[in-house]
N, C-alpha and C positions, 0 to 999 in steps of 0.2 A: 378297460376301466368300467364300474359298475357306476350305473346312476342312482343310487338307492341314497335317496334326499335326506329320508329319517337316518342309516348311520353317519353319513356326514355330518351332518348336525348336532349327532350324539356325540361325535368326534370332536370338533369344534367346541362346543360345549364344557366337556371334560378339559381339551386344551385351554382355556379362556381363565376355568377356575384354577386350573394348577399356576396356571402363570401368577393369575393375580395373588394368589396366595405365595408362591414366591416370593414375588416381587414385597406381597406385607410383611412376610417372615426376613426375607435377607436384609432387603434395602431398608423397611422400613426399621427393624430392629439392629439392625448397622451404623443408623444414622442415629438412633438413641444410644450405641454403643461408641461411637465416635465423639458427640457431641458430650454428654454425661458421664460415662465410665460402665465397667462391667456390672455394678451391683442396680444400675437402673436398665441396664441390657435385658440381666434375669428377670425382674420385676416386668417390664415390658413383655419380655415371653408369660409370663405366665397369667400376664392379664388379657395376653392374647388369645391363651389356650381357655383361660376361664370362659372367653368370650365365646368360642368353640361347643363348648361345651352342649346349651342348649341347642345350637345350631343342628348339633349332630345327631344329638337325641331325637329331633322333631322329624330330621329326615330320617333317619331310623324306623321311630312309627311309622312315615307316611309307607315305607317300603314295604314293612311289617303287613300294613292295613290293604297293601298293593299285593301282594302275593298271599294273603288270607283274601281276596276278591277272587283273585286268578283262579284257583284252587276251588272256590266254592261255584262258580260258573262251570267247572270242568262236570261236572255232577248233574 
């Protein structure tokens, strides 16, 4: 077994958000689908996904702006 802290971490990490994002996508849109019905199920996805939205763009940049550094250090 390796001890290399940093992928652990990165492991854990990445497991942490998929969970929790599960857990908002199923249970939480499950429970607006139980409680309310299908047409505020969809509504609820797609204010979820709205919410995403920005989320993904900014890490997008950051990654963008991370590998135009990498790259320009190589030089």
């Amino acid at each position: 077994m390796s001890r290399d802290v940093r992928s652990y971490m990165k492991d854990t990490n990445v497991r942490l958000v998929a969970g929790a994002l599960l857990l908002l996508f199923i249970v939480g849109d499950g429970l607006i689908w139980l409680i309310y019905g299908f047409g505020a199920a969809m509504m609820g996805l797609l204010c979820m996904a709205g919410a995403f939205v920005p989320i993904g763009l900014i890490l997008l940049l950051l990654n963008l702006s991370d590998w135009i550094v990498k790259r320009a250090g190589r030089d």
